[in-house]
C-alpha positions, 0 to 999 in steps of 0.5 A, a space after each residue: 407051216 410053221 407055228 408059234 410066235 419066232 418060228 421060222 420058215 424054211 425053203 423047202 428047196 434050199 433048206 435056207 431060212 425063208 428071210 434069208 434070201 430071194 426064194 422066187 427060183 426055189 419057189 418056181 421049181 417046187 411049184 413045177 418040177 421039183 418035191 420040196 427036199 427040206 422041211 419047212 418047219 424045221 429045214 431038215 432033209 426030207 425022204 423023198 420017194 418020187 413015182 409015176 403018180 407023184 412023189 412024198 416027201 417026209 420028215 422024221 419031226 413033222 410027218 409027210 408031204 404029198 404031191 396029190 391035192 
């Protein structure tokens, strides 16, 4: 996810730096119900298409996210 030494993490639900607050809410919707809206590397607001089959999510910097493992 993120790289370099410094780097912060995002919530990729809320946007809001990972050490900021407790993110168990944020981390319990993504895992079930809801496509990560923010990146995690930069917490900009993704493109988020969601389908039958699955949703995407991208950012403009980092590239695209999957729901298909």
């Amino acid at each position: 996810m993120t790289s370099g030494p410094g780097a912060v993490a995002y919530c990729g639900f809320c946007g809001k730096a990972s050490a900021e607050a407790d993110h168990s809410a944020c981390a319990s919707r993504l895992g079930v119900i809801d496509p990560p809206r923010f990146c995690a590397e930069c917490a900009r607001r993704m493109v988020v298409q969601v389908t039958p089959a699955g949703w995407t999510a991208a950012c403009s910097r980092h590239g695209e996210i999957t729901s298909a493992r």
